[in-house]
N, C-alpha and C positions, 0 to 999 in steps of 0.2 A: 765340433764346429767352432771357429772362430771368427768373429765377425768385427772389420775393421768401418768405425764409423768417421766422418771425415768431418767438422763442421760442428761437435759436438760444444763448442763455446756458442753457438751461436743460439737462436729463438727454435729453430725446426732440427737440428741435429740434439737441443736440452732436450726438447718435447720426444723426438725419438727415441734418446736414451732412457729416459726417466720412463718411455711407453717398454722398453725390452727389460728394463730392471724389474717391473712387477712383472714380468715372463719367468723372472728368477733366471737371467742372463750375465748377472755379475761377471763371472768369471772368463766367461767367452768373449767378453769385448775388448777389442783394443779402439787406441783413440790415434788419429793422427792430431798434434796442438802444433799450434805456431807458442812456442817458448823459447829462452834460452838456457833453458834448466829445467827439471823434469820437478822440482818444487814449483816453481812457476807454473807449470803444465798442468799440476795437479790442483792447483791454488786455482787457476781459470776455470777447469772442466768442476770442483768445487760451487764457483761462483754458480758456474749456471747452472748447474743440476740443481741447487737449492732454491732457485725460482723456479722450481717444478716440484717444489717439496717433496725430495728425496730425504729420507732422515739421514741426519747425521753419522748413524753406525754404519750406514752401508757406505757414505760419503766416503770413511776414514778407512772404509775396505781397500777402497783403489788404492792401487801400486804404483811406482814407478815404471815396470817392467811392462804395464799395461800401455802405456804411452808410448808414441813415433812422434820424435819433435821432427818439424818441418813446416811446408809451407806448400802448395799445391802448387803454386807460381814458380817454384824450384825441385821439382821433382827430382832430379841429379841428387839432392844432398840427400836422400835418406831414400834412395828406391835401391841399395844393397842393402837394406836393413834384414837381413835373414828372417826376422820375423815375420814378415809380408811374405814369404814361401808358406805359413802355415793358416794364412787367412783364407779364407773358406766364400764369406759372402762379405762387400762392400755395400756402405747404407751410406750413400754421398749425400751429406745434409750442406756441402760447402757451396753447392754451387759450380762445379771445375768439373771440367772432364778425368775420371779415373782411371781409365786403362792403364795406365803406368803401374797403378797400385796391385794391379792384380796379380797372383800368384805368378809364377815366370811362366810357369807350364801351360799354364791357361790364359793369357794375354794375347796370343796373336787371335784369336778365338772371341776376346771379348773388344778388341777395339772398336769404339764409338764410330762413324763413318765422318769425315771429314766436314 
């Protein structure tokens, strides 16, 4: 399972994350960040997991490979990202409509209705 969360800088996508980490979900999550650099990326999603006292070991776990820099408002610049072919379940904490992000195969399937 891979599970892309959207929003994870913010108060409800922290609170979400730091709820699937004591699930023992580390590894299955990706993150979509607005950065310009997957340092940056990881430095935001950082900040706000520690306002949900995440310890620090698990903090320094994250990858860069875990991250999808973007922006929800620009779906074009990162919806070839191949790795959004192996997400599984989306946990929209952004606020945005996600059907874009959804796997290819299963997108016409999950569009939101206008």
């Amino acid at each position: 399972m891979t599970i892309l969360i959207t929003g994870a800088t913010g108060f409800l996508g922290g609170a979400t994350t730091a709820a699937l980490l004591q699930r023992g979900l580390r590894d299955d999550l990706r993150f979509l960040i607005r950065a310009a650099t997957p340092t940056e990326g990881l430095q935001r999603l950082h900040t706000s997991l520690a306002r949900f006292e995440v310890d620090t070991a698990t903090l320094a776990r994250f990858t860069a490979s875990q991250l999808i820099l973007g922006d929800l408002t620009d779906v074009a610049a990162f919806a070839d990202d191949l790795r959004l072919d192996k997400v599984t379940r989306v946990v929209n904490c952004g606020g945005h409509r996600f059907a874009a992000l959804c796997p290819r195969r299963h997108r016409d399937g999950l569009r939101p209705e206008p």
